[in-house]
C-alpha positions as CSV (number, residue, x, y, z in Angstrom):
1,X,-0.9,27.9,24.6
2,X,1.8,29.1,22.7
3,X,2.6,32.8,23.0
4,X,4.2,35.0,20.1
5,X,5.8,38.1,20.4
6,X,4.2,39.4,16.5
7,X,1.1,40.2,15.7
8,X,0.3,37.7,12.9
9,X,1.2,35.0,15.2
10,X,-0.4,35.5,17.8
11,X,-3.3,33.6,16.6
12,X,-1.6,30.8,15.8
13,X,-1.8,30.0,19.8
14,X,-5.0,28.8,19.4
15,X,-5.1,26.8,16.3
16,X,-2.0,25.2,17.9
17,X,-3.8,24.6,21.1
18,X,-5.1,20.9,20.4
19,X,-2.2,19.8,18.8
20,X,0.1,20.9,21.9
21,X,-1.7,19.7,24.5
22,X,-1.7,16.0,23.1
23,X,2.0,16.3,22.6
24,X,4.3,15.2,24.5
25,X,7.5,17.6,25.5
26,X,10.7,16.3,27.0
27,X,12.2,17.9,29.0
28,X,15.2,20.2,29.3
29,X,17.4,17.4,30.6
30,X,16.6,15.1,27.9
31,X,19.6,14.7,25.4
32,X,19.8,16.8,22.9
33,X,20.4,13.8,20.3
34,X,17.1,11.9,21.0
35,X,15.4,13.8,18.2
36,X,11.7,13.4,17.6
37,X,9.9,14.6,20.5
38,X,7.8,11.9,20.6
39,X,9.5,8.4,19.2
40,X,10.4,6.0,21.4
41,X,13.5,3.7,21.4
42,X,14.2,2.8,17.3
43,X,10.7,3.4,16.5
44,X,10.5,5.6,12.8
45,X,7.0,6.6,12.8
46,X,6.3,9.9,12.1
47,X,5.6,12.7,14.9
48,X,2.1,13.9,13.5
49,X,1.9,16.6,15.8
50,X,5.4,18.1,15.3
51,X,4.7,18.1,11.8
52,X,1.3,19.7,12.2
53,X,2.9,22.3,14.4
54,X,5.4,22.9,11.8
55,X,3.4,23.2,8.8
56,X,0.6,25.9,11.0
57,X,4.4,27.8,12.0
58,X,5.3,28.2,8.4
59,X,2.3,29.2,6.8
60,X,1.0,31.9,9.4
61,X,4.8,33.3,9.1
62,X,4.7,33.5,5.7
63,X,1.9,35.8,5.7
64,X,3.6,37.8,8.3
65,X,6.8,37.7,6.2
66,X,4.6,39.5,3.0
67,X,4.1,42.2,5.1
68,X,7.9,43.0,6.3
69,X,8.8,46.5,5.5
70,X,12.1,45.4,4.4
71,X,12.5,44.4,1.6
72,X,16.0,42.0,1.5
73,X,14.2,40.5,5.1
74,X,11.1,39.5,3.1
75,X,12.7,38.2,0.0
76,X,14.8,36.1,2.3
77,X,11.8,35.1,4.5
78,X,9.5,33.9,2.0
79,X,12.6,32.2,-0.3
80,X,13.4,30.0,3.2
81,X,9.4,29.6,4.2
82,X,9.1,28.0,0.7
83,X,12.3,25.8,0.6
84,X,10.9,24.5,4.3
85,X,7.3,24.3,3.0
86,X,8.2,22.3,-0.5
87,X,8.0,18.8,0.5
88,X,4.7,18.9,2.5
89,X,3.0,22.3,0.3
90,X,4.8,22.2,-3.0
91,X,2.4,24.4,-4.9
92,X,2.4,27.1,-2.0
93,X,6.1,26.6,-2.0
94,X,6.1,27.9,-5.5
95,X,3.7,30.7,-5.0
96,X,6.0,31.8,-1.9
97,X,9.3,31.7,-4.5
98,X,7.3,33.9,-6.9
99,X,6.7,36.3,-3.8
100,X,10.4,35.9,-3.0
101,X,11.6,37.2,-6.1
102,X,9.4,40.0,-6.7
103,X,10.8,41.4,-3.3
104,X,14.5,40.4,-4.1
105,X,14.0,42.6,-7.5
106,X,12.9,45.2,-5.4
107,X,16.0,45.2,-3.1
108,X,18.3,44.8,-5.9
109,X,16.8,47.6,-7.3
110,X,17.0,50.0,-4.3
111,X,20.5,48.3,-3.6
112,X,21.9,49.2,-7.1
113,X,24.2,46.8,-6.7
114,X,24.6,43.4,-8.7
115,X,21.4,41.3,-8.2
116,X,22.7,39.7,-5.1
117,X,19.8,38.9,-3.6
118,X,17.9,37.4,-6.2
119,X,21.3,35.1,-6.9
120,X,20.4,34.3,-3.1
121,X,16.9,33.4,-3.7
122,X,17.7,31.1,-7.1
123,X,20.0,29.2,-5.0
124,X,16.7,27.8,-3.0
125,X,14.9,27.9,-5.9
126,X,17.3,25.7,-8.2
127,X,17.1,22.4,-5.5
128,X,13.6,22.6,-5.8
129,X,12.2,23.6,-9.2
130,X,14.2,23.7,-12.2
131,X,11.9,25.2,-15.0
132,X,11.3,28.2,-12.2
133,X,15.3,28.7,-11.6
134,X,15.5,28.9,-16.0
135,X,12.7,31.0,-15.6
136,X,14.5,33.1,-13.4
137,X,17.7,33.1,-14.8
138,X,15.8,34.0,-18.2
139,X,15.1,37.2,-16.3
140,X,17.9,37.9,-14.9
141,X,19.5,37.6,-18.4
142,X,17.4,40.3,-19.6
143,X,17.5,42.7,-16.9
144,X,21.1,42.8,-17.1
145,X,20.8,43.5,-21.4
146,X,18.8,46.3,-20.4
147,X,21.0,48.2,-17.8
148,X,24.5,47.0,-19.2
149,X,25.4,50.3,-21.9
150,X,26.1,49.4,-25.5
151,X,30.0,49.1,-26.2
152,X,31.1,51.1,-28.4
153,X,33.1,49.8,-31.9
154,X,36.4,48.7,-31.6
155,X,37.5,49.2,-35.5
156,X,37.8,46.0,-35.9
157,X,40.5,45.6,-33.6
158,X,40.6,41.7,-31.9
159,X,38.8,41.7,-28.3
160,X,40.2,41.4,-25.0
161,X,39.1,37.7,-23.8
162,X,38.6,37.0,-19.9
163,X,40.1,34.2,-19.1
164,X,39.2,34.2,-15.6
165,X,35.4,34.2,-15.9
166,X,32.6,34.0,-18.3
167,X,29.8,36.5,-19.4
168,X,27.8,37.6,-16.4
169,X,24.6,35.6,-16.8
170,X,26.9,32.5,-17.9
171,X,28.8,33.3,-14.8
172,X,25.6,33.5,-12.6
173,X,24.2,30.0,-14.5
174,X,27.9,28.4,-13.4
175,X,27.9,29.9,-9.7
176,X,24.3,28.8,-9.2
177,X,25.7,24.9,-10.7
178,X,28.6,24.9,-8.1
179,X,26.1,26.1,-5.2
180,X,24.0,23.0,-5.9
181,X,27.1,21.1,-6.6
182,X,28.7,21.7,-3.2
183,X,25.1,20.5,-1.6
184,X,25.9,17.0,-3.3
185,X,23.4,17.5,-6.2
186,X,25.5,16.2,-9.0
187,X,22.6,16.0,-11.4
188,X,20.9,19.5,-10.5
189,X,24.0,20.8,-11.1
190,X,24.9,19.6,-13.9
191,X,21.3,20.7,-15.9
192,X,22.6,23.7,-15.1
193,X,26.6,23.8,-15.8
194,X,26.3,21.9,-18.6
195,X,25.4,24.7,-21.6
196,X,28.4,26.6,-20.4
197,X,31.4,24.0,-19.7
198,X,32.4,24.7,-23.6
199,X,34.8,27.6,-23.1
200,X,37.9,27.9,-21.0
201,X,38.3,29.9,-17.9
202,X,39.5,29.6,-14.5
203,X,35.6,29.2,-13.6
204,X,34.6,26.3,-15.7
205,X,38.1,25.1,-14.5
206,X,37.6,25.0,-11.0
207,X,33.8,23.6,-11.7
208,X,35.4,20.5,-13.2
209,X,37.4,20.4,-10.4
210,X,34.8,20.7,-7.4
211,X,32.7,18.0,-9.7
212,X,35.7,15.8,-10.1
213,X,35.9,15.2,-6.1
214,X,31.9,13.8,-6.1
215,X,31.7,12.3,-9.8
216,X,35.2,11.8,-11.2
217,X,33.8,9.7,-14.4
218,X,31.7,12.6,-15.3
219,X,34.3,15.5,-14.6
220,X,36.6,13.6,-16.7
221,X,34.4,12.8,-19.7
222,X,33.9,17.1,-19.9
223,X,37.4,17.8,-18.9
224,X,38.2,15.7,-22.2
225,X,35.6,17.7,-24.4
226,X,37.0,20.7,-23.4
227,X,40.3,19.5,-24.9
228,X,38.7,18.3,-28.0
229,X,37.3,22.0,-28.3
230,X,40.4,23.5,-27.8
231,X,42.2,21.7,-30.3
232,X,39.6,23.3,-32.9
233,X,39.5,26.9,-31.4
234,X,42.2,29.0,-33.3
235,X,41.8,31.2,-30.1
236,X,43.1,29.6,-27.7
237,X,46.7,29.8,-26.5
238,X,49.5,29.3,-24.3
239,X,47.5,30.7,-21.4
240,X,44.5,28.9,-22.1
241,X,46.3,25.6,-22.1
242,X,48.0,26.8,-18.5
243,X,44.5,26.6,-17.2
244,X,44.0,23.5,-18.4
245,X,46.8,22.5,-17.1
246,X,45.6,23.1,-13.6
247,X,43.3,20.2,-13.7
248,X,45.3,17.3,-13.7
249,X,48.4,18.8,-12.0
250,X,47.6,22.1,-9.9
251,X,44.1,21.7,-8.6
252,X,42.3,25.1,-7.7
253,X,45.6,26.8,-8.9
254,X,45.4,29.3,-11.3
255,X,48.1,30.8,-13.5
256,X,48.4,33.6,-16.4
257,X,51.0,35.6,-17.6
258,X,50.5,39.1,-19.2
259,X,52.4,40.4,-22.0
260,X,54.9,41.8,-19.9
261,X,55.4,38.5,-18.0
262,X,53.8,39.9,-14.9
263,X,51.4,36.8,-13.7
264,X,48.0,36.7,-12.6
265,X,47.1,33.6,-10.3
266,X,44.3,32.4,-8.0
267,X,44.8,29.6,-5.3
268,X,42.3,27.7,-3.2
269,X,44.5,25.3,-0.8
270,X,43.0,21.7,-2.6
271,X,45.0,18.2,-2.9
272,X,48.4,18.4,-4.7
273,X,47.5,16.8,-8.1
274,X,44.6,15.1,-9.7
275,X,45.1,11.4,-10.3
276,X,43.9,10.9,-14.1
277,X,44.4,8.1,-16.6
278,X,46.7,7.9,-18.7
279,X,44.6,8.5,-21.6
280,X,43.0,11.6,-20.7
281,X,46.7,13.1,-19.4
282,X,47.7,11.6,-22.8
283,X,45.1,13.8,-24.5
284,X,46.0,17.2,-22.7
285,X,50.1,16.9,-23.6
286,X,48.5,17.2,-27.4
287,X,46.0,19.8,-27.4
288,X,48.8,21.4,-25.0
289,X,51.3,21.0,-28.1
290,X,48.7,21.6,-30.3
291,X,48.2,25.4,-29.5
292,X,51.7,25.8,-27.6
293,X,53.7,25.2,-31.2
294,X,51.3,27.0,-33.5
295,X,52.6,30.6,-35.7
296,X,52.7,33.5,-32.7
297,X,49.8,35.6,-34.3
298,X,46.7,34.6,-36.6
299,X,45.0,36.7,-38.6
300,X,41.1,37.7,-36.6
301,X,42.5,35.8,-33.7
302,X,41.4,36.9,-30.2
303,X,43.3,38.4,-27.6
304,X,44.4,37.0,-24.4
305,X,47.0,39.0,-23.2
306,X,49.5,36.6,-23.4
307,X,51.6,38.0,-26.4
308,X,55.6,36.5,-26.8
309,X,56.3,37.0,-23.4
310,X,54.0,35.3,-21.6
311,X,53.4,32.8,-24.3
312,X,57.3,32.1,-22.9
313,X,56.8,32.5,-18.9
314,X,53.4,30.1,-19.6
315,X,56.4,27.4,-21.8
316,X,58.9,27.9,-18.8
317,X,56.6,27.0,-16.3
318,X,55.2,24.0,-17.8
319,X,57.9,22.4,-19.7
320,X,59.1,20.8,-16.3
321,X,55.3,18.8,-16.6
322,X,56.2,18.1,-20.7
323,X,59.7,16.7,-19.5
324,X,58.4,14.6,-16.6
325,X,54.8,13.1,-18.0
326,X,54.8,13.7,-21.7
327,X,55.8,11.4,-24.3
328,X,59.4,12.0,-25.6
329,X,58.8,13.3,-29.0
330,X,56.0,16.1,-27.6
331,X,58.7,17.2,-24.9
332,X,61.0,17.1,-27.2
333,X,59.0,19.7,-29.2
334,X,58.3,21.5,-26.3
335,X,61.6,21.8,-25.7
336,X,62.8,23.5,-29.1
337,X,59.8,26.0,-28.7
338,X,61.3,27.0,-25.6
339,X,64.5,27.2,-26.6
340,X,62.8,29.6,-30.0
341,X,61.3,31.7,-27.5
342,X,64.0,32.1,-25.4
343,X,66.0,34.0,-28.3
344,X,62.9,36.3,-28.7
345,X,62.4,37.6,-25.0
346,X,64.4,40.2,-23.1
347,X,67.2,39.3,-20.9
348,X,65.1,40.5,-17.8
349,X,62.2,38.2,-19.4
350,X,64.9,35.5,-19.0
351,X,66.5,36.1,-15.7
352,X,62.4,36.4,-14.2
353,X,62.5,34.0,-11.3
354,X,58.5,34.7,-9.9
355,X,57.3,32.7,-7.9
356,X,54.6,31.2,-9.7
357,X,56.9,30.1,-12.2
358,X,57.3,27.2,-9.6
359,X,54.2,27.0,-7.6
360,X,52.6,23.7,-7.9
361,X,55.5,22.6,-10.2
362,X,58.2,22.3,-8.0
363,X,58.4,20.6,-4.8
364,X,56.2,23.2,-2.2
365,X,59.3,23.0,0.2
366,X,61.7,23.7,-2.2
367,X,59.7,26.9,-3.2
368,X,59.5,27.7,0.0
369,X,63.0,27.3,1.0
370,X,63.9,29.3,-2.2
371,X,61.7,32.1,-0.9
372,X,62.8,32.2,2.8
373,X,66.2,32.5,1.4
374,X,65.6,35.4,-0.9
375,X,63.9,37.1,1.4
376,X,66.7,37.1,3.6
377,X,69.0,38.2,1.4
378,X,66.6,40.9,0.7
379,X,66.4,41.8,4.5
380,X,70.3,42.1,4.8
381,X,70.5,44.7,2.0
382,X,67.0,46.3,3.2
383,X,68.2,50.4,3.1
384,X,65.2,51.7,5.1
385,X,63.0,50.2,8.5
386,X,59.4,50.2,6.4
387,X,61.4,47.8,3.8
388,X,61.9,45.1,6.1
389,X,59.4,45.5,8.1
390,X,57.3,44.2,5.0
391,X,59.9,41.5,4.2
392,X,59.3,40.4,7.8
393,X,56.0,40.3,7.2
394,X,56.4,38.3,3.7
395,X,58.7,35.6,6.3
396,X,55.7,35.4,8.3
397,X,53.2,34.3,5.8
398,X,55.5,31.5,4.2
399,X,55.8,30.2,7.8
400,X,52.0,30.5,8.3
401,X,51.4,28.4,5.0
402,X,53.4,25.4,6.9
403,X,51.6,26.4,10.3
404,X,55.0,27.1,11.4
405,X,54.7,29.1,14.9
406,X,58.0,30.6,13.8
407,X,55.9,33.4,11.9
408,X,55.1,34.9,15.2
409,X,59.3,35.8,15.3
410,X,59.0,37.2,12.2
411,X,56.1,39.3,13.6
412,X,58.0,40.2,16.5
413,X,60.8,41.7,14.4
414,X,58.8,44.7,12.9
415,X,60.1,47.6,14.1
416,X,56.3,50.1,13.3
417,X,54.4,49.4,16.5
418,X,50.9,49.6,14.3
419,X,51.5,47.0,11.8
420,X,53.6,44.9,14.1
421,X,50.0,44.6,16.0
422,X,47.8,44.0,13.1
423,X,50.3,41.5,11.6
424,X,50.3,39.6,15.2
425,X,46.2,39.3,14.9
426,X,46.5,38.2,11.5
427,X,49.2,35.8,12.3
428,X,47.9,34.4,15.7
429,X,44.3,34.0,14.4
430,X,45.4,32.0,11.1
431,X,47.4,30.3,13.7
432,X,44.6,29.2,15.6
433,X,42.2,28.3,12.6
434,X,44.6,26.2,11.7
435,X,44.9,24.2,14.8
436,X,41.4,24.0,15.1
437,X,41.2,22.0,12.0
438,X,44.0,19.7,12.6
439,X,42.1,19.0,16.2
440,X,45.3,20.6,17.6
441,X,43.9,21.7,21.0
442,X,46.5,22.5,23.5
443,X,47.6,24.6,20.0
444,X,45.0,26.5,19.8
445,X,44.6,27.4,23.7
446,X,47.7,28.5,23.9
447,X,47.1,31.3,21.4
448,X,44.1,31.8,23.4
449,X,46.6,32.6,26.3
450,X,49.1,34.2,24.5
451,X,47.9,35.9,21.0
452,X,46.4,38.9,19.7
453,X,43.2,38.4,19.6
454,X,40.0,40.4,19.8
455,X,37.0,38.7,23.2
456,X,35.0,37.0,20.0
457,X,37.9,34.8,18.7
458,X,38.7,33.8,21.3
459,X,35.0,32.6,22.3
460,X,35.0,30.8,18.8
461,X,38.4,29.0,19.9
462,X,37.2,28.4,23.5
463,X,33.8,26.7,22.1
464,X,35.8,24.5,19.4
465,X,37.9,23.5,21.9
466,X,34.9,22.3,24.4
467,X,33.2,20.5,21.4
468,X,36.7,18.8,20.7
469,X,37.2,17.8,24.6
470,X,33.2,17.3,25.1
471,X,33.6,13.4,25.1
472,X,37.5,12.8,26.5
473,X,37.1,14.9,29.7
474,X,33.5,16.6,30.0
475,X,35.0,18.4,33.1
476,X,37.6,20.2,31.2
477,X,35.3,21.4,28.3
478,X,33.2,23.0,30.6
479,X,35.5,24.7,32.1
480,X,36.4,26.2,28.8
481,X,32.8,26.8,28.0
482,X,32.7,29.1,31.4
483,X,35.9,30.7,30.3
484,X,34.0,31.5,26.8
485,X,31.2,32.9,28.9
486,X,33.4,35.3,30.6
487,X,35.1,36.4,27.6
488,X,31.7,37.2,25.6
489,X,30.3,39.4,28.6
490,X,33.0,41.8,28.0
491,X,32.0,42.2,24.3
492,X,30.1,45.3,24.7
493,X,26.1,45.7,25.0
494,X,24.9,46.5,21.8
495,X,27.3,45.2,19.4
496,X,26.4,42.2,17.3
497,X,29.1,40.8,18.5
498,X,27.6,40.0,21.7
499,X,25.1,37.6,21.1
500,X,26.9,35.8,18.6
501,X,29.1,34.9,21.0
502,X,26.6,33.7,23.4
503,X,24.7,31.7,20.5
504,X,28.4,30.0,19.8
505,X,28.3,29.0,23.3
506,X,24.9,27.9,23.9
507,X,25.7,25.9,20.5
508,X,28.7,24.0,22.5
509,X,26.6,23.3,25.8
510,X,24.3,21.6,23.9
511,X,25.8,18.0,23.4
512,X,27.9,18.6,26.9
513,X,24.9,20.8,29.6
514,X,21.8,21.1,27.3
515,X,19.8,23.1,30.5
516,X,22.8,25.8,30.1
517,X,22.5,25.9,26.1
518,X,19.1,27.3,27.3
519,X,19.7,29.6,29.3
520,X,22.6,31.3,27.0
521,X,20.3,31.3,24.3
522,X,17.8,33.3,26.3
523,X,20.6,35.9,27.2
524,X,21.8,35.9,23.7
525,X,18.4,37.1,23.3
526,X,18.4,39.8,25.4
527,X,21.8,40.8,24.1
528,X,20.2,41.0,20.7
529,X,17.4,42.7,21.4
530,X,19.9,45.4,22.9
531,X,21.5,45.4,19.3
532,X,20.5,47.3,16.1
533,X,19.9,45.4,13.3
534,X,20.8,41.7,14.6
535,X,19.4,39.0,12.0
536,X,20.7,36.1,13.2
537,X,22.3,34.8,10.2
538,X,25.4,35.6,8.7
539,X,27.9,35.3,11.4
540,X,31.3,35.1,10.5
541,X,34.6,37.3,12.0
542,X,36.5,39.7,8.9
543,X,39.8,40.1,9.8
544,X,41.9,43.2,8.3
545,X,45.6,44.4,7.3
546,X,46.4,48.0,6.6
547,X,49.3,49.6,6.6
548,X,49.9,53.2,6.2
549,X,45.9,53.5,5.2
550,X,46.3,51.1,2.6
551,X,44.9,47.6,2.8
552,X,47.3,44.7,2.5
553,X,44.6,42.1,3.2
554,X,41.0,41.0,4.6
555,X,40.2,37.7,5.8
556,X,36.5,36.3,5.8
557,X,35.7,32.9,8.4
558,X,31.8,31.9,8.2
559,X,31.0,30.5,12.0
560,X,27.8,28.7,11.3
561,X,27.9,29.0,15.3
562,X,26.7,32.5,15.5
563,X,23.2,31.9,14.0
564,X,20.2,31.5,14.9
565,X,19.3,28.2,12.5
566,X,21.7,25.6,14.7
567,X,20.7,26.4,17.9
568,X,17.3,27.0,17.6
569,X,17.0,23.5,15.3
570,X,18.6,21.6,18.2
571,X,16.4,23.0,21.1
572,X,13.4,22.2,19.4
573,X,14.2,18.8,19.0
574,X,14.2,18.5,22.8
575,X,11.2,20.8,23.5
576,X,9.2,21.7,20.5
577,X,7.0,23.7,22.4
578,X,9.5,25.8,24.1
579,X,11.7,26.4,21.7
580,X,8.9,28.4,19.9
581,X,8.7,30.0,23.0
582,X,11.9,31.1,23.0
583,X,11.9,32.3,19.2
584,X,9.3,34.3,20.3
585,X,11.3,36.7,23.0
586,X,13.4,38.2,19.4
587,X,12.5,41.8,19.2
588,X,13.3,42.3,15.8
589,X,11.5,40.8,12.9
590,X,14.6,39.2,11.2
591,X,16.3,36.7,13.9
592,X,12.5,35.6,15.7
593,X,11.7,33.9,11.4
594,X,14.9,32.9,11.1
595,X,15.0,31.0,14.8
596,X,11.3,30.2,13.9
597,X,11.8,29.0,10.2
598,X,15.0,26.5,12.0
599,X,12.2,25.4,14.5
600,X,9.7,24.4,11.5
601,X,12.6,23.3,9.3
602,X,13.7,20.4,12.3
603,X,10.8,19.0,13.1
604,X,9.6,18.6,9.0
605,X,13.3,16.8,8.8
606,X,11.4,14.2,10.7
607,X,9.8,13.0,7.2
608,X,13.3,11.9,5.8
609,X,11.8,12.7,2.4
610,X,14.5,13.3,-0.3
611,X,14.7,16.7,-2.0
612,X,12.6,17.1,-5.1
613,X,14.7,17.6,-8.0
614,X,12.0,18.7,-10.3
615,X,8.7,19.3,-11.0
C-alpha cells in the first residue's frame, strides 16, 4: 500500500490498493524513456491503472489543497489540480478553478499588490475555458475601477498617451493572449488579443511579433489594420510610426524619443529583420509619411511626448529605412522634412549621436565599433578612477553582446576591488549562459574553472554540460555530474539553494544513471525539508550589480531544473508507485502537491488527448 506523509491522503492507500497490486512497476534500472509503466514494445493502449491512480491522486489532493492555510499555496494548488483534472473531470475541473480564484482574490488582497496571483490562475484557466477566463477578466476589470482613485480634471489640457502599454485590464487581456500564444495556441490567443490590437504600443507591437513567428498570414493581415488605423487617427505621430517601424525592420526593438531628444527603448535579442511583402512594407512607408509630414501641432490632439525634437531624432533615425526601401518620391519627402526640421532643432539636437539613433539601423558591428571607439576616447581623457572604472565596465558589456571573452580584460581593469568582483560574476555568468546555448562546452567549463561564480551556477553549468556530453562520452558526463554533486553539498543546509541543486542534478542522471536520479532526489528531499519555505517551483538564479549602494542591474534565468514538476514527472514514468512514495517524504505542504500534481499530470499524458479549447 501506498503511504502518504498528509493526513487527507492517507486514505487514499487503501482505495489505491487494488489498483497497485495489479500493476505492474519497472524497475529502477528501466530507462527512463520507456514511458507507460505498463505498454509493451509500440503498443498505444491505454495504462488503466496509471490513469486510475492518477485521477484517485488528484481528487483526494484537491480536498487536501481546500484546506491549506495559505492562501497563494491553495489558489495555486487547486488552479494546477484542475488544469490536470480537465480532460478526464471537466466539470470538477471548473468547480476547482472557481475554488482557485476565490483563494487567489484572497491573496491578492492580503498581498496588496497588483492581482498577481489571480493573473497566474487565468493563465490555466484561459487553455481550458474561455467564457470562465472573460468571466474572470470581467472581474478583474471591475475590481481594478473600484480601488484605482478618480483623476482629477486636467482643464482641458491634451492627455499624456503611453505608448509603451495599454490600460491595465487591456494590458492584463494582452499578457494573458501572449501567455497562451507562447504555448502554441494561436487561436486561444487570438479570442483574446484580438479586441485590443487596435491601438499602438510597444505591447501590441511585440504581440504581432511573437504571433508573426507561429502564424505569419495572420500577424500580417493585423499588422496591416493597424496601419489602416493609423492613417485615420489624427493622434498618432512620429513616435507612433517608430514603433511600427519595429515590425518589419527592428523586431522586439523598441524606440521613442522625448521632447528633449532623450530616447526611451526596449530590446529583446530576436532575428534581425522581418521578411514582409512588398505590399505590406509598401503600406507602412505611407502611413509612415502619412503622419511624419503632417502640420507639427493639431488642435485637441493627444500628447506623446514627442514634441519638435523628437519628432526629428524619430526622422533621423529612420530616414536611412525611407532612403534604402521606400519609393523615391516618399524618400524624397522624407528627406525635405528632415532637412525642415533640422533648421528648427538646437545645435546640440543636431550634433546628438545616441546610440539608438543607429541600433537596428546600422550594421550591429559598425555600432559597435563606433562605441568601442568612443568609449576609449572617453577612457583616455577619464579625470577620476570611478569614471573609467564604469567606462570599463560599458567595454565589457559591448564585448559580452558578441560573446567576446575579451570583456573579462575589460573586467580586469577596474581599479574598485568591490565592483571589479560583482562585474566579473556578471560577466563570467552571461559568459557561460551563453556558451551553454550555443552547445559550447569546453566554453562553458572553463568558466567553471576559472570564473566568478557562486557553488549553484556552477551546478547549473556542470549539469548542462553532462546533458550535452550524456550521449558522446557517458564516462565524461558523469564525471561532471559527480563534480556537480560536490559543489551542491557545500551550498549550505538550509538554504533553498541546496536542494535545487540536487533536483538539477537528479534531473541530469536521469537519461545518463536513472538509480542515481533517485537517490539525489531523495536527498534533495531531506535538504528541503531542512529549508523554510521550499515550494518546489520557481527556481531560477537573480544575479545583481550595485555600485556604491546603487543598483546598475539584476539579471533573472528560470532553471526549469530546480523543480519539483520535471523530476518527479520522469520518475514516475519508471515507477509509478514509487514515485508517489517519494513525493510523499516532502515536509512541507507546497513541494509534496507540486511533486504529486507532476506524478498525476504524467501518467494522465498517457491519454494523448488534445487540450480543450472551449466549452
Amino acid at each position: 500500500m501506498v503511504s502518504f506523509k498528509c493526513g487527507a491522503l492517507v486514505g487514499l492507500g487503501s482505495i489505491l490498493l487494488a489498483v497497485l497490486t495489479n500493476a505492474q512497476s519497472p524497475s529502477q534500472e528501466s530507462a527512463i524513456s520507456d514511458k507507460g509503466g505498463g505498454k509493451k514494445g509500440g503498443q498505444t493502449e491505454v495504462n488503466e491503472d496509471r490513469l486510475a491512480e492518477a485521477r484517485l491522486l488528484l481528487f483526494s489532493l484537491s480536498n487536501e489543497a481546500r484546506s491549506f492555510r495559505d492562501q497563494k499555496l491553495r489558489a495555486r494548488s487547486l488552479a494546477k489540480i484542475a488544469d490536470a483534472l480537465w480532460e478526464v473531470a471537466t466539470e470538477h475541473g471548473s468547480i476547482l478553478f472557481r475554488e482557485a480564484w476565490k483563494a487567489a482574490e484572497a491573496a491578492d488582497r492580503e498581498s496588496e499588490g497588483p492581482p498577481s496571483l489571480r493573473e497566474e490562475v487565468l493563465k490555466l484557466v484561459a487553455k481550458r475555458d474561455r467564457q470562465l477566463a472573460e468571466e474572470f477578466l470581467q472581474k478583474l476589470k471591475t475590481d481594478q475601477q473600484e480601488t484605482q482613485a478618480p483623476t482629477s480634471a486636467n482643464n482641458g489640457a491634451p492627455l499624456e498617451r503611453n505608448l509603451w502599454e495599454l490600460p491595465e485590464a487591456l494590458e492584463k487581456r494582452l499578457r494573458l493572449a501572449g501567455d497562451l500564444l507562447r504555448a502554441g495556441d494561436v487561436e486561444g490567443a487570438l479570442y483574446f488579443a484580438d479586441p485590443v490590437l487596435g491601438s499602438v504600443t510597444a505591447s501590441t507591437i511585440d504581440f504581432l511579433t511573437l504571433l508573426r513567428e507561429k502564424s505569419p498570414t495572420a500577424a500580417d493581415q493585423r499588422y496591416a489594420a493597424m496601419l489602416a488605423n493609423t492613417n485615420l487617427d489624427m493622434t498618432a505621430d512620429a513616435n507612433t510610426i517608430s514603433l511600427l517601424s519595429a515590425y518589419i525592420f527592428t523586431p522586439r526593438m523598441y524606440v521613442i524619443f522625448h521632447a528633449d531628444g532623450s530616447p526611451e527603448y526596449s530590446y529583446m535579442p530576436s532575428a534581425s529583420q522581418t521578411s514582409v511583402g512588398q505590399q505590406l512594407r509598401l503600406a507602412f512607408f505611407q502611413t509612415a509619411a502619412n503622419v511624419l509630414l503632417r502640420p507639427q501641432s493639431l488642435p485637441g490632439s493627444v500628447r506623446s511626448g514627442s514634441g519638435i525634437v523628437g519628432k526629428y531624432m524619430v526622422v533621423k533615425r529612420l530616414l536611412p529605412l525611407f532612403e534604402r526601401y521606400a519609393p523615391k518620391e516618399i524618400a524624397t519627402a522624407i528627406r525635405g522634412q528632415f532637412e525642415s526640421l533640422d533648421t528648427l532643432v538646437s545645435d546640440n539636437a543636431r550634433r546628438n549621436e545616441n546610440e539608438w539613433l543607429q541600433k537596428g539601423i546600422t550594421s550591429e558591428d559598425q555600432v559597435v565599433a563606433d562605441q568601442e571607439s568612443s568609449l576609449m576616447d572617453q577612457i583616455e581623457r577619464a579625470k577620476t578612477s570611478d569614471e573609467r572604472d564604469g567606462l570599463y565596465f560599458d567595454l565589457a558589456l559591448l564585448s559580452l553582446n558578441k560573446d567576446d571573452p575579451k570583456a573579462r580584460d575589460y573586467v580586469s581593469k577596474i581599479s574598485e576591488s568591490e565592483f571589479r568582483n560583482q562585474a566579473q560574476a556578471w560577466v563570467d555568468w552571461s559568459l557561460a549562459i551563453s556558451a551553454l546555448k550555443k552547445e559550447k562546452v569546453e566554453t562553458a567549463l572553463e568558466i567553471v574553472r576559472n570564473g566568478e561564480l557562486t557553488y549553484l551556477q556552477r551546478v547549473w553549468i556542470l549539469t548542462q554540460s553532462a546533458k550535452l556530453l550524456a550521449k558522446a562520452d557517458r564516462d565524461r558526463a558523469l564525471r561532471l555530474l559527480n563534480d556537480a554533486t560536490t559543489e551542491a553539498r557545500r551550498i549550505e543546509i538550509g538554504t533553498p539553494e541546496r536542494p535545487r541543486a540536487l533536483l538539477a542534478i537528479a534531473n541530469a542522471f536521469t537519461p545518463i544513471e536513472p538509480l542515481r536520479a533517485w537517490e539525489t532526489t531523495r536527498e534533495a528531499i531531506k535538504a528541503a525539508n531542512s529549508t523554510e519555505n521550499f515550494t518546489g517551483e520557481g527556481g531560477m538564479i537573480i544575479l545583481t550589480l550595485s555600485r556604491k549602494n546603487q543598483l546598475l542591474r539584476k539579471k533573472f534565468e528560470n532553471i526549469p531544473d530546480f523543480d519539483v514538476e520535471g523530476i518527479f514527472g520522469k520518475l514516475s514514468e519508471v515507477d509509478l508507485e514509487q514515485a508517489i512514495q517519494l513525493a510523499g517524504e516532502f515536509k512541507g505542504e507546497a513541494p509534496r502537491a507540486n511533486a504529486l500534481i507532476a506524478i498525476a499530470r504524467s501518467a494522465l499524458d498517457d491519454r494523448r488527448i488534445a487540450p480543450s479549447k472551449t466549452r
